[in-house]
DOFI-268882 format. One record per residue (C-alpha): residue in three letters; chain; x, y, z. Coordinates in steps of 0.2 Angstrom, whole numbers, plus 2048, in hexadecimal, padded with zeros to 3 digits. Layout:
("Ala","A",(X,Y,Z)) ...
This chain:
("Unk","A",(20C,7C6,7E8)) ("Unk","A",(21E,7C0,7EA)) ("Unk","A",(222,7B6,7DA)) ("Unk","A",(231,7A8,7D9)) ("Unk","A",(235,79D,7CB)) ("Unk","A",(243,792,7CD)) ("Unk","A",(24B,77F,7CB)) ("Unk","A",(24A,771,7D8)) ("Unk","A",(25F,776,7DB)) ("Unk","A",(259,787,7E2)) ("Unk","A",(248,783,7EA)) ("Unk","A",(24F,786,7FC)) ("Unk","A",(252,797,7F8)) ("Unk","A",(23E,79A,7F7)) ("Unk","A",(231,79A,806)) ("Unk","A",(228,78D,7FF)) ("Unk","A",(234,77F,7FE)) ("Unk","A",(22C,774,809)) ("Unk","A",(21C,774,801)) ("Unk","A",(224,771,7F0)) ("Unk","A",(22F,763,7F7)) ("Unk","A",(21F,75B,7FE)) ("Unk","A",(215,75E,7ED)) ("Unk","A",(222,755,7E3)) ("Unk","A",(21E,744,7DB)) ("Unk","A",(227,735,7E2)) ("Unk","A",(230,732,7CF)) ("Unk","A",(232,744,7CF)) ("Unk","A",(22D,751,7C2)) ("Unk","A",(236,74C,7B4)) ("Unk","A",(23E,759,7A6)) ("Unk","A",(22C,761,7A2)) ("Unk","A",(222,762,7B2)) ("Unk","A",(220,76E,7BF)) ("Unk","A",(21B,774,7CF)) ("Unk","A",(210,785,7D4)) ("Unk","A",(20E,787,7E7)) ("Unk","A",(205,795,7EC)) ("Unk","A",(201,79B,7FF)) ("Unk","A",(1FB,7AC,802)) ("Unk","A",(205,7B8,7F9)) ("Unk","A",(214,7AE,7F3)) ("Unk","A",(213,7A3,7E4)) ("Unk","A",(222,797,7DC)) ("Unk","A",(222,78D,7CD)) ("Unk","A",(231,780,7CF)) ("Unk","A",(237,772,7C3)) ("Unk","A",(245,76A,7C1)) ("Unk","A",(24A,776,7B1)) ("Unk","A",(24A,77F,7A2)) ("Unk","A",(23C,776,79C)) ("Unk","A",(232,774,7A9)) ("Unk","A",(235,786,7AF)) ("Unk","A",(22E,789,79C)) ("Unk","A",(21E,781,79F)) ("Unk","A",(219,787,7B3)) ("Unk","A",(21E,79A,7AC)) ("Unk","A",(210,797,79E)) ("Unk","A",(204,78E,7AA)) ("Unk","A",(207,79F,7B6)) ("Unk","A",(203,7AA,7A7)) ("Unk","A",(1F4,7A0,7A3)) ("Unk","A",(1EB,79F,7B3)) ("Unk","A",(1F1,7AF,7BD)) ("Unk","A",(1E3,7B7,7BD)) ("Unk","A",(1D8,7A6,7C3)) ("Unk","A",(1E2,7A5,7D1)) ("Unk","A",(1DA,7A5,7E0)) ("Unk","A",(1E0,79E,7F3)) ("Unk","A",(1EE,793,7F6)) ("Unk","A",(1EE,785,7EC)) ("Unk","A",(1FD,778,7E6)) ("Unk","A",(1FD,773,7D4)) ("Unk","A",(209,764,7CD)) ("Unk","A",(209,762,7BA)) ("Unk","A",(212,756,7AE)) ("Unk","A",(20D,751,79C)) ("Unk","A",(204,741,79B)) ("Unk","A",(20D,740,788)) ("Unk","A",(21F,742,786)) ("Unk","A",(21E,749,774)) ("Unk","A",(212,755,76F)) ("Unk","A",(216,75B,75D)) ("Unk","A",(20E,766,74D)) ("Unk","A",(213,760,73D)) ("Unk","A",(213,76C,730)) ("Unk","A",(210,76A,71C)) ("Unk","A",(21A,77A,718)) ("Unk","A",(224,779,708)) ("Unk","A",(233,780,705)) ("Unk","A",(22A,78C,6F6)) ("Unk","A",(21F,793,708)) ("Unk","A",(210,789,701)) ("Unk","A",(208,77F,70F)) ("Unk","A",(1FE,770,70A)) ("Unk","A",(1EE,770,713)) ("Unk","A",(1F0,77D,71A)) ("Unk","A",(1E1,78A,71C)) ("Unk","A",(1EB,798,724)) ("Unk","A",(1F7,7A2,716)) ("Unk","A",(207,79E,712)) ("Unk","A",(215,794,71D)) ("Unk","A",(21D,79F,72C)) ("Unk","A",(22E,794,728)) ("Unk","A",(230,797,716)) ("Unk","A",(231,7A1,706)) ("Unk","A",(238,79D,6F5)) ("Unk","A",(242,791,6FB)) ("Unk","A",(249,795,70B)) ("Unk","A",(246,797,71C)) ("Unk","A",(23F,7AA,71D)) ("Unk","A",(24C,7B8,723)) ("Unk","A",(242,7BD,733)) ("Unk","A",(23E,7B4,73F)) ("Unk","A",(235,7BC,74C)) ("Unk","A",(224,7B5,749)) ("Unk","A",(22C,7A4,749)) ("Unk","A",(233,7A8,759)) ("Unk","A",(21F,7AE,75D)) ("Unk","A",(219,79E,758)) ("Unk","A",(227,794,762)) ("Unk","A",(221,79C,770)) ("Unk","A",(210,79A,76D)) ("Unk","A",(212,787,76D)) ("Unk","A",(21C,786,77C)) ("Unk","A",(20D,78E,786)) ("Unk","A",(202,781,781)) ("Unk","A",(20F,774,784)) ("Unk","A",(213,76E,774)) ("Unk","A",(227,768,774)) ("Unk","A",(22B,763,762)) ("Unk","A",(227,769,750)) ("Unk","A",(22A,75F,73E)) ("Unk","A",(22E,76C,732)) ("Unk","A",(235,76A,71F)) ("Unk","A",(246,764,71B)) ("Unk","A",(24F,773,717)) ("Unk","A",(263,779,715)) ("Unk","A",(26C,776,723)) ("Unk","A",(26E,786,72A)) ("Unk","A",(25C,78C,726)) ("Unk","A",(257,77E,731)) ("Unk","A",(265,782,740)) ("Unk","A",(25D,794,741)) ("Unk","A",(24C,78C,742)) ("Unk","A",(252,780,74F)) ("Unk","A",(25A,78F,757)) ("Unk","A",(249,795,759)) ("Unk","A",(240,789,75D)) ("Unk","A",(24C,784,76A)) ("Unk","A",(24B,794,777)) ("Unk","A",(239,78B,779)) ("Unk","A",(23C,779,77E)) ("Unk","A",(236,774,76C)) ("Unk","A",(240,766,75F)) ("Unk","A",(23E,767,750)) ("Unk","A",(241,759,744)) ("Unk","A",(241,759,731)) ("Unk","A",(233,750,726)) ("Unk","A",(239,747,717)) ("Unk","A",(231,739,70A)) ("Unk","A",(23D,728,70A)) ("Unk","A",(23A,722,6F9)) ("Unk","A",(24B,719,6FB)) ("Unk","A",(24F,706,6FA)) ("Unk","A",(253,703,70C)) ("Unk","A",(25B,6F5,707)) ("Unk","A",(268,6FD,6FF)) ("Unk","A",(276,6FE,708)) ("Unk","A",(27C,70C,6FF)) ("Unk","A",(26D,717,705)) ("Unk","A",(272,712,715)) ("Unk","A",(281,719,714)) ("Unk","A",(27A,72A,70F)) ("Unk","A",(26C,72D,719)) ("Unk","A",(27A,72A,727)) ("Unk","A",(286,735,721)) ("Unk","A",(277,743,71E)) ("Unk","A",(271,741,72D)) ("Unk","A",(283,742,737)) ("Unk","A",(283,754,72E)) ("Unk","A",(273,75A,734)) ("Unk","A",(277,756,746)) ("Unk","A",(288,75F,744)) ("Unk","A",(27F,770,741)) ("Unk","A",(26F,76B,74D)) ("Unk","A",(273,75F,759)) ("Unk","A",(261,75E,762)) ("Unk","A",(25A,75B,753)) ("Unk","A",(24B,750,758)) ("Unk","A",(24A,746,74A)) ("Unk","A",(241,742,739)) ("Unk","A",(22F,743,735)) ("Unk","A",(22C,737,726)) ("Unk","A",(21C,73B,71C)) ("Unk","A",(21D,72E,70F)) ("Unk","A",(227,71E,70E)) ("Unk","A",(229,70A,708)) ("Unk","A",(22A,6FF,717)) ("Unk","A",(230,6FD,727)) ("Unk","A",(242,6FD,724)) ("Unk","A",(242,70A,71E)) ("Unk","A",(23C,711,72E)) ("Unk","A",(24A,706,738)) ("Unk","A",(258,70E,72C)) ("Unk","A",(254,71F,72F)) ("Unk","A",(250,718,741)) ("Unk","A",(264,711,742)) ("Unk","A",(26A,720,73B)) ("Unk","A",(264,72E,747)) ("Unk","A",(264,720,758)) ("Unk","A",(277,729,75A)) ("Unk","A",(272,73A,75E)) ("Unk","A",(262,735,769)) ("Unk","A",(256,739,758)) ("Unk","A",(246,732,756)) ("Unk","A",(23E,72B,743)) ("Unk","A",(22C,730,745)) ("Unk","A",(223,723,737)) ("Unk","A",(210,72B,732)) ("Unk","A",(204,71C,730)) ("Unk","A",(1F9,71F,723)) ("Unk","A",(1F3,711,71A)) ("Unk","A",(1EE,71B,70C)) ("Unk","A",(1ED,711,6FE)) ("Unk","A",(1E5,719,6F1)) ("Unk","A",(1E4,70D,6E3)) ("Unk","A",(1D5,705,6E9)) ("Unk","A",(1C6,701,6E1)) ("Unk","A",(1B7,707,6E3)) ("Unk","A",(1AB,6F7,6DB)) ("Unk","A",(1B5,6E9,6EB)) ("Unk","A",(1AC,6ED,6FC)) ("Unk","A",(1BA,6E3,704)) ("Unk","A",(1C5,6F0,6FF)) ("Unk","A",(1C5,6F9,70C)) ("Unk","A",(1D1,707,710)) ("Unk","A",(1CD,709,724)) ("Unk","A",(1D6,6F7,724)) ("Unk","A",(1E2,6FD,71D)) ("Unk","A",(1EF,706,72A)) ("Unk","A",(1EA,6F6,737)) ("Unk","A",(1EF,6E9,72A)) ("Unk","A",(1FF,6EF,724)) ("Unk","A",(206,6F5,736)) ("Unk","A",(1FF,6E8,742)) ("Unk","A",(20A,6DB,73B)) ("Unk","A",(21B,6E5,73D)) ("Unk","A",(217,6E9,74E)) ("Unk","A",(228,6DF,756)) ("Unk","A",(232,6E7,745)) ("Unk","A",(237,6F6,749)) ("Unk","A",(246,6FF,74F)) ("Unk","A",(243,707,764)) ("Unk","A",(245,71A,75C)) ("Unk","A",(236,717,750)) ("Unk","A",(227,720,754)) ("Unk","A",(217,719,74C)) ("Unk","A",(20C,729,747)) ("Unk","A",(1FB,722,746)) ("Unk","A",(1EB,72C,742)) ("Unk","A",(1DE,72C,74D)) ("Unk","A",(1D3,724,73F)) ("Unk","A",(1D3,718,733)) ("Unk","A",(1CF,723,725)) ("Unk","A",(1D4,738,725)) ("Unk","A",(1D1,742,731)) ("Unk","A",(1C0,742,72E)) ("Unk","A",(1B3,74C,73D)) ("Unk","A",(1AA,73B,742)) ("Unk","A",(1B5,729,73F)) ("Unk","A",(1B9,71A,74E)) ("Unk","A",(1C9,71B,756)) ("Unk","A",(1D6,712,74A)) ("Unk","A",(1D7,6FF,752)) ("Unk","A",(1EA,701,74D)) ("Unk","A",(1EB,70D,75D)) ("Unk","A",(1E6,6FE,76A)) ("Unk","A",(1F1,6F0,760)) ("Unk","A",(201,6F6,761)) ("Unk","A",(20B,6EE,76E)) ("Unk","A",(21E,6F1,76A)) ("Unk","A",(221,700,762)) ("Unk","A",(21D,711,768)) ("Unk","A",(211,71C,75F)) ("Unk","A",(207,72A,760)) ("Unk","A",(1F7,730,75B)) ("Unk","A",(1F6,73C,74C)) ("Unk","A",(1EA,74B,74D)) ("Unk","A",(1E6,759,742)) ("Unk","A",(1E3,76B,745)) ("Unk","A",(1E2,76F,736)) ("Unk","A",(1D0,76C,731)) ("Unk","A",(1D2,764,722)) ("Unk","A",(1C1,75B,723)) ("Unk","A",(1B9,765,72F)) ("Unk","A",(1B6,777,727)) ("Unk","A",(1CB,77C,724)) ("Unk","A",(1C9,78B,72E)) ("Unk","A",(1BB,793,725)) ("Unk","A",(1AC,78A,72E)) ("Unk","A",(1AF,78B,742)) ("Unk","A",(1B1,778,748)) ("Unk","A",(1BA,778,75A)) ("Unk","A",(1C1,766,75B)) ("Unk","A",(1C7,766,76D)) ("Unk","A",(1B9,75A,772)) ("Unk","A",(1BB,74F,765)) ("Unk","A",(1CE,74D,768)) ("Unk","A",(1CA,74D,77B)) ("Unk","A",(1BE,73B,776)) ("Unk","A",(1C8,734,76C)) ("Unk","A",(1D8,733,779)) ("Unk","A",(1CB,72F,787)) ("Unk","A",(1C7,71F,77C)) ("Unk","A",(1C9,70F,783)) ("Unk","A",(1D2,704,777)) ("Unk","A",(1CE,6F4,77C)) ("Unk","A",(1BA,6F8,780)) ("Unk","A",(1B8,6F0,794)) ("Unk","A",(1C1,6FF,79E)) ("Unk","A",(1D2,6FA,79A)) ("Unk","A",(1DF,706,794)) ("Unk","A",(1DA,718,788)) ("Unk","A",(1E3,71E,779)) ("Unk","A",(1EA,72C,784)) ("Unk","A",(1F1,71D,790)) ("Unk","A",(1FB,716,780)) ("Unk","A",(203,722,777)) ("Unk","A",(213,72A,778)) ("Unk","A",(211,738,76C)) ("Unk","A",(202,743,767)) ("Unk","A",(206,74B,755)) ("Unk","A",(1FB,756,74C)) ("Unk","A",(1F9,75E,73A)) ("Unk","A",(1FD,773,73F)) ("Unk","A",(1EE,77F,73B)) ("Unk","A",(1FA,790,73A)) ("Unk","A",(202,79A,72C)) ("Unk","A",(205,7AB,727)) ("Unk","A",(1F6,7B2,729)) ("Unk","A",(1F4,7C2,737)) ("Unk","A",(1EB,7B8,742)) ("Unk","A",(1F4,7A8,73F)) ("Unk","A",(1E6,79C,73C)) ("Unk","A",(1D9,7A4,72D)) ("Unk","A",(1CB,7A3,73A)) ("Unk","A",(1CE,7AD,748)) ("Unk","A",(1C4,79F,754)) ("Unk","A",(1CD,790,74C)) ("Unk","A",(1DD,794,755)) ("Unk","A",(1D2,78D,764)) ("Unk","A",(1D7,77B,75C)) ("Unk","A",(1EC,77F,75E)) ("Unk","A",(1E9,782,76F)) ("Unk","A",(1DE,775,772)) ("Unk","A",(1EA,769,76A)) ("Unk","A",(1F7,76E,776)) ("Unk","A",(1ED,76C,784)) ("Unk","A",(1E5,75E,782)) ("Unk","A",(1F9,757,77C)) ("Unk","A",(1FC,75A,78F)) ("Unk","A",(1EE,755,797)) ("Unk","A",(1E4,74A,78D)) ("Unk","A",(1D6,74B,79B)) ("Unk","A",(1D2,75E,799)) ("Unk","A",(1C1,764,797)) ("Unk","A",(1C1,76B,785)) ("Unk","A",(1B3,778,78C)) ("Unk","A",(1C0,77F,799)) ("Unk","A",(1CD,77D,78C)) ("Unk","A",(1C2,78B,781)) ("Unk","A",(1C2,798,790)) ("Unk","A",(1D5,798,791)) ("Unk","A",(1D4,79A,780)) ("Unk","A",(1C8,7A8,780)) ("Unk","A",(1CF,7B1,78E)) ("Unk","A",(1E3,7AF,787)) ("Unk","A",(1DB,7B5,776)) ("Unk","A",(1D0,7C4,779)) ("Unk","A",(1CC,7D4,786)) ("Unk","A",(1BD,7CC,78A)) ("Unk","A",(1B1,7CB,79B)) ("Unk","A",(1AA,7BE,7A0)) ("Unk","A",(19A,7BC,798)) ("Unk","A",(19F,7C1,788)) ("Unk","A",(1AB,7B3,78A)) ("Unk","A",(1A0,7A7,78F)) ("Unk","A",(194,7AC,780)) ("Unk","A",(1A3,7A9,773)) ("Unk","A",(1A8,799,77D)) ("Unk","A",(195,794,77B)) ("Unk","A",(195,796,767)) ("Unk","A",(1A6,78C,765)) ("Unk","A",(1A3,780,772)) ("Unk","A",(199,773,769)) ("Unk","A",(19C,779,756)) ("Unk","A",(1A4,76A,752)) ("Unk","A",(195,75E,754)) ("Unk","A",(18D,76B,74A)) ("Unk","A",(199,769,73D)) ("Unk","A",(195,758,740)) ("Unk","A",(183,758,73B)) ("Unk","A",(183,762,72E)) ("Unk","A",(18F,758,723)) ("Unk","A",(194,747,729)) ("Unk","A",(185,73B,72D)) ("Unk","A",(187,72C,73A)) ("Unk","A",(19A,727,735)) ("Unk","A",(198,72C,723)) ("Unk","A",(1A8,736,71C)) ("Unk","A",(1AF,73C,70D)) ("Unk","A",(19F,743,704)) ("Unk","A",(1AA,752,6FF)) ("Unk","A",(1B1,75D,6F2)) ("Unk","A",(1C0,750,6EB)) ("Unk","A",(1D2,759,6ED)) ("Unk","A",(1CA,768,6F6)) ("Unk","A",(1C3,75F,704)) ("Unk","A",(1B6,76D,706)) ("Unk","A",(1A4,76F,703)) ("Unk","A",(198,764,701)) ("Unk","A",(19B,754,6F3)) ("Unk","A",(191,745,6FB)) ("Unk","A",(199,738,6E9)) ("Unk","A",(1A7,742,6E8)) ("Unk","A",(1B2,732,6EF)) ("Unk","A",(1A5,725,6EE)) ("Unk","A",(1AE,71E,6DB)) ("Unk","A",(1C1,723,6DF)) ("Unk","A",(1D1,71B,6E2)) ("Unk","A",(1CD,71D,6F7)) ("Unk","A",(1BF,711,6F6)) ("Unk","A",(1AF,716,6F8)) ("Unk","A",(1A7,71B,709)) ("Unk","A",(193,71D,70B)) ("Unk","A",(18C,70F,6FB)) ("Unk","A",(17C,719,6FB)) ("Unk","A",(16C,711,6F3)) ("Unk","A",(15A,712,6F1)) ("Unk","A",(159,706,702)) ("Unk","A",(166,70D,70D)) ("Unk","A",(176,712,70F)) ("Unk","A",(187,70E,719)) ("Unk","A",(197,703,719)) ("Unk","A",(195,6F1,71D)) ("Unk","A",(1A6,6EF,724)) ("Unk","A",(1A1,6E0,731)) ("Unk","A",(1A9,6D0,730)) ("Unk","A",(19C,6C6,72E)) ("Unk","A",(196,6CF,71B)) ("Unk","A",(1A0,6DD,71B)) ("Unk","A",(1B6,6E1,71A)) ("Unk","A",(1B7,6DB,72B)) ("Unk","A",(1BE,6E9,734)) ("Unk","A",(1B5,6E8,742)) ("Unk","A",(1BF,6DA,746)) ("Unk","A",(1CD,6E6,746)) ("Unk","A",(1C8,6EA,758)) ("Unk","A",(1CB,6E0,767)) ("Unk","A",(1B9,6D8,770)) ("Unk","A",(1B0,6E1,776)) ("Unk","A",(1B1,6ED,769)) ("Unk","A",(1B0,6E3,75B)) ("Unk","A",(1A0,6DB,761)) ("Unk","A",(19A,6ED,766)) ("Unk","A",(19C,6F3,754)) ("Unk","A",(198,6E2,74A)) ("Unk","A",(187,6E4,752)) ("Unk","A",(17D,6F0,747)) ("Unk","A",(171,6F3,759)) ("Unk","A",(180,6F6,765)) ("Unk","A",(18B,701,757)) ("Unk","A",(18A,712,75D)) ("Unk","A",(17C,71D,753)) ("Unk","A",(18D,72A,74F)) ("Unk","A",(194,71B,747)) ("Unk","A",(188,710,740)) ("Unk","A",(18A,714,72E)) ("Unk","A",(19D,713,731)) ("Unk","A",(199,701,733)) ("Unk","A",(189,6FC,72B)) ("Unk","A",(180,6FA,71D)) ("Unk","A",(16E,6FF,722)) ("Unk","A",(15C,704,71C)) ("Unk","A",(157,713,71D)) ("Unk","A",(149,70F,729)) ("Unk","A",(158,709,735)) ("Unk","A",(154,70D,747)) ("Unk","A",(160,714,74F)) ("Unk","A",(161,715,761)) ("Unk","A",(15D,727,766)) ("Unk","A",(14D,71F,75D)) ("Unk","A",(14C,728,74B)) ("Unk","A",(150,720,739)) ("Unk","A",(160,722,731)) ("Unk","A",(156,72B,723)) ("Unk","A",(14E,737,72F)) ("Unk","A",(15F,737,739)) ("Unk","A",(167,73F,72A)) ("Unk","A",(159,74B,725)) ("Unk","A",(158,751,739)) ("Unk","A",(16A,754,73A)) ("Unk","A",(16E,75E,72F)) ("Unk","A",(160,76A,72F)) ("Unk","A",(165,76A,742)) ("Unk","A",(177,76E,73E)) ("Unk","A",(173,77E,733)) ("Unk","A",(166,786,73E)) ("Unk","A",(174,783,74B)) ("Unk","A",(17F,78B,73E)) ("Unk","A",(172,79A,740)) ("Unk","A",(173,799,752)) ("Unk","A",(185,79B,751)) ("Unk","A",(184,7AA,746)) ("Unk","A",(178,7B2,750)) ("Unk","A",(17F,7B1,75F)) ("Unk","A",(190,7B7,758)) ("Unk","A",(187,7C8,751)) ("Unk","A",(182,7CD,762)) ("Unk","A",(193,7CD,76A)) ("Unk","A",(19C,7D0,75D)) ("Unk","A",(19D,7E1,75D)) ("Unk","A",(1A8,7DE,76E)) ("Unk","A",(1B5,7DA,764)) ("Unk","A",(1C4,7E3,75B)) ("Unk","A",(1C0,7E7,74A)) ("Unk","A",(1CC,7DC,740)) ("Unk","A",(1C4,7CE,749)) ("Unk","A",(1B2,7D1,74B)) ("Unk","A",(1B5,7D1,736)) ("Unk","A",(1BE,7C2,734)) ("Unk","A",(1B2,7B7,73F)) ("Unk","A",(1A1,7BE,736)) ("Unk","A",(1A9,7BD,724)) ("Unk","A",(1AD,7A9,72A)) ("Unk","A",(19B,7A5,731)) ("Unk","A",(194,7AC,720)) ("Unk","A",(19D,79F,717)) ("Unk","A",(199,793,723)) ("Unk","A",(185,797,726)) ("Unk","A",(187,795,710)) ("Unk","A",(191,786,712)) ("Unk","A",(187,77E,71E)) ("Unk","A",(175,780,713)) ("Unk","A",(17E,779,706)) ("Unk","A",(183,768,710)) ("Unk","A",(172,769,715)) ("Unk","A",(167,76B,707)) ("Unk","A",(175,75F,6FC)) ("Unk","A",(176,751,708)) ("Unk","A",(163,750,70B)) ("Unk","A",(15E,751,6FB)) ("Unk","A",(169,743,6F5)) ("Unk","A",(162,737,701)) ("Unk","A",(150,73D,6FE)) ("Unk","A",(152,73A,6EB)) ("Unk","A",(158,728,6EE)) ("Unk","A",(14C,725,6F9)) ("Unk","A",(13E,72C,6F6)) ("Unk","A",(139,72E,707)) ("Unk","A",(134,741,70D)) ("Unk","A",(13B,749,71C)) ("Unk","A",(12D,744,72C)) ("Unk","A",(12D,758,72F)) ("Unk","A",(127,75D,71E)) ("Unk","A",(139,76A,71F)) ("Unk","A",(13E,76F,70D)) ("Unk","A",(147,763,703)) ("Unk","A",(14C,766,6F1)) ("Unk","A",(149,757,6E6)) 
C-alpha cells in the first residue's frame, strides 16, 4: 500500500487530491482535524498541519489493521480542550494518586530524564488529548517539560492556589510581572490551572494578566465547603457549587474557563449531572472528569468508567431533547490516573480509563465497548476471542462496582480520608454534611423543594419535576433525592430494602464472575501481567464481600427486615 501523509499546501501532489478536496468540510478542518482517503492501494492522511497531521498518523496507527476497502474518514474534536490535570508535588508525591510516584518530579525538581515524559507525551497525543496542568515548578524545569510536551501538540499550564487579595493592587502587579517571566522562557504556555481560590476576581486578575499572551485561567468549581453541619438537612453541599457560581455567570473575564465537575458532590460512581453544567450561559466551562478512581476502587478494584463518562456527556441538560452536556462545553478536564509505576496505572486494566478518556474527549458519541477493543488490541498480542473475553470482564465492571457499594444515589459510605473500603457512617456526622440519613424506616436524602434543600429546583423543568417526584426519580437515583421507607417500590418493581440487599450479593457473585473468567485466559498473557491483574482481583473479590456483607447488614439491623431470599446476613 502506497502511503502519503501531507498538509492541505501539498495535497495536489498525491493521487488522491480530488477525493480529499470533495471530503473537506465547508468550514474546513480546523488546526486539529483530518482527512484519510483510501482507494485501493493508496491511502492519505491530510490536515491542514502539524496538529492535525498528529492526530490522522495516530488514527492510522490505531485502525491499520481494521482497514478494509475504500473508505473516506473526516475527523475533528467535538471539544477544543481536552486536558489531564495532575496532583504531582514537587517532593514526586502525587495526591490521589493510586499509581507510584509522579513521572514529573523528585525532591524538588523536575526529574533529569525525560524519556518516559516524552512516552507519556506521546501517549496523550494518540488519544488526542492537547493540553496538561502540571505543578508550578522553577522556570526552566517547566521550559523542558513544556519542551516535551510540545513535540506532541500538548500545553501545559501551571496549577497554583490564589490565596491573594485580588483586590490588592499590589498583587496585581506581581502576578503580572511573574507571569511576564514565565512567558519569556515558555511562550505557549497555556495557562494557569487554579486548584483553590477566594472569589471570582481573583479568577479575572489572573484572567487579565495572561489575556497578553493568548493564556487561558482555568478556575475549578468545587463548591466544597467543608464546614457544614451535619444536624441542618438544608445544608446541603450538592447546592453548593450551583449557588455560589450561577450568580457570577455575566462576571467573569472571556479567558476564564469554568471547570465544573460532573456532579454536585465528588466524583462519586453514581450522582445526577451537576445542574451548574446546563445553567451557565456566558462563561465557558468545561466538564471535570477523573480518571483516577478515587471513588471507584483507586486502581486496585477493576471499574472501567468509559460508559459512565460516555452518559454523562450524552445528558440532556435542559430534559425535553434540547442540548447535552457534550453540546455545551468547551473543555473536558480530568484528574490523571498515571505515575511511576512500570505499567503506568497500578492495575494493568485501569489504563483502559486514560484511553477512554481521551476518546471519548474527542468524540463524546463513542461506544465505550468499541472503545475497550481499541484498548485491548493497542495493549496486548492478543487474538480475537481472547480479546473479546477480556473486553467482556471489563466491559460492564463499573455497574458492578456500582452495586456492590453505592445503593440508588447513595455516596460517601466510605473509609474517611482513604476513600477505600467500605465505611457506610464514615461521612454521615462530618464537616461534608451527611448523605444517606439512615434509620429504622428508611433511608435517603430528601433534597426536594417542597420538604427537602430544594435542589431539585436547581434543574430547569422538566427535570426538576422529573426528580421532585419520588415515582418518576429514576430507581439509580432515588435515594439521591428522597427520603423513603424501606418498603419503597421502585419501578423495576422491588423495595428499596430488597434493592440494596439484591444488589450487592449481585455485585460480588459478579465480582466472582469476573475472577473467573480472568483465570481462564489468563494464562494468555505475559507474566508480569497475568500477576498484576490476578493479585488486583483478589483484593477486589475481598473488597467486594466486604461492601457486601457491611452494607447489608447495616440496613438489616436497622430494619429488622430479612433478606426475601433467605441469603446470609450477619446480624
Amino acid at each position: 500500500m502506497q502511503v502519503a501523509i501531507c498538509t492541505m499546501s501539498r495535497i495536489r501532489e498525491t493521487v488522491l487530491w480530488p477525493e480529499v478536496e470533495a471530503a473537506l468540510p465547508e468550514h474546513g478542518l480546523g488546526v486539529e482535524g483530518f482527512v484519510v482517503v483510501r482507494r485501493g492501494n493508496d491511502l492519505v492522511v491530510a490536515a491542514e498541519g502539524g496538529h492535525g497531521l498528529l492526530y490522522g498518523y495516530f488514527y492510522l496507527l490505531r485502525y491499520f489493521e481494521w482497514m478494509s476497502g475504500d473508505f473516506t474518514v473526516v475527523e475533528q474534536p467535538a471539544v477544543p480542550i481536552r486536558m489531564l490535570d495532575h496532583w504531582d508535588e514537587l517532593s514526586g508525591a502525587v495526591r490521589r494518586g493510586y499509581s507510584g510516584g509522579s513521572i514529573f518530579f523528585r525532591d524538588g525538581a523536575v526529574v533529569p530524564e525525560l524519556s518516559r515524559v516524552r512516552a507519556y507525551a506521546r501517549l496523550l497525543a494518540s488519544v488526542g488529548i492537547n493540553a496538561v496542568a502540571l505543578a508550578n515548578a522553577e522556570l526552566p524545569d517547566v521550559a523542558r517539560l513544556a519542551g516535551v510536551f510540545r513535540e506532541y501538540g500538548i500545553a501545559v499550564s501551571l496549577a497554583i492556589d490564589f490565596i491573594d487579595d485580588p483586590h490588592d493592587e499590589r498583587v496585581a502587579r506581581w502576578w503580572s510581572t511573574a507571569i511576564s517571566r514565565v512567558y519569556d522562557v515558555v511562550p505557549d504556555l497555556g495557562g494557569l490551572l487554579v486548584r483553590s481560590a477566594r472569589d471570582v476576581e481573583g479568577a479575572n486578575l489572573l484572567a487579565r494578566a495572561v489575556a497578553p499572551y493568548g493564556g487561558t485561567v482555568f478556575w475549578r468549581v468545587s463548591g466544597a465547603d467543608q464546614g457544614r453541619d451535619w444536624r441542618d438537612r438544608r445544608a446541603d453541599r450538592a447546592r453548593a457549587a450551583y449557588d455560589e457560581f450561577a450568580p457570577l455567570d455575566e462576571r467573569f473575564e472571556e479567558n476564564v474557563v469554568l471547570q465544573v465537575r460532573h456532579g454536585p458532590l465528588d466524583f462519586q460512581v453514581r450522582e445526577p449531572v451537576a445542574p451548574l453544567l446546563g445553567e451557565i450561559q456566558e462563561t465557558v466551562f468545561g466538564i471535570e472528569l477523573q480518571v483516577t478512581q478515587e471513588f471507584s476502587g483507586q486502581q486496585r478494584d477493576l471499574c472501567y468508567l468509559g460508559p459512565w463518562w460516555r452518559e454523562i456527556l450524552q445528558f440532556d441538560t435542559t430534559g425535553g431533547g434540547g442540548v447535552t452536556v457534550a453540546d455545551r462545553i468547551g473543555a473536558i478536564v480530568a484528574v490523571s490516573n498515571v505515575g511511576d509505576d512500570p505499567n503506568w496505572t497500578g492495575h494493568k486494566l485501569a489504563q483502559s480509563n486514560l484511553y477512554a478518556f481521551g476518546r471519548l474527549a474527542w468524540d463524546p458519541s463513542a461506544d465505550p465497548v468499541s472503545l475497550l477493543h481499541e484498548w485491548a488490541a493497542a495493549t496486548f498480542a492478543m487474538d480475537d476471542r481472547t480479546r473479546s473475553e477480556l473486553v467482556t470482564i471489563m466491559a460492564g465492571s463499573w455497574r458492578t462496582y456500582e452495586r456492590y457499594t453505592a445503593p440508588l444515589g447513595v455516596g460517601y459510605m466510605v473509609t474517611p480520608e482513604t476513600h477505600y473500603g467500605p465505611n457506610v457512617n464514615g461521612y454521615e456526622y462530618s464537616g461534608r454534611g451527611a448523605y444517606h440519613y439512615a434509620d429504622r424506616y428508611g433511608v435517603g436524602a430528601d433534597r426536594t423543594v417542597k420538604t427537602g434543600s430544594g435542589f431539585t429546583g436547581q434543574y430547569p423543568e422538566p427535570l426538576a419535576s422529573v426528580y421532585e417526584d419520588v415515582y418518576t426519580c429514576p430507581d439509580e437515583l432515588l435515594l439521591f433525592f428522597h427520603h423513603v421507607p424501606y418498603d419503597h417500590v421502585l419501578q423495576s418493581g422491588s423495595t428499596v430494602l430488597q434493592h440494596i440487599y439484591d444488589t450487592h450479593f449481585q455485585g460480588y457473585a459478579e465480582v466472582e464472575a469476573m475472577v473467573a473468567r480472568w483465570r481462564v485466559i489468563a494464562e494468555r498473557f505475559e507474566p508480569a501481567v497475568r500477576e498484576n491483574v490476578s493479585t488486583r482481583f483478589d483484593v477486589q473479590l475481598a473488597t467486594a464481600r466486604e461492601w457486601r456483607d457491611q452494607v447489608n447488614t447495616y440496613f438489616y439491623r436497622l430494619s429488622g427486615v430479612a433478606d426475601a431470599q433467605g441469603r446470609t446476613i450477619h446480624r
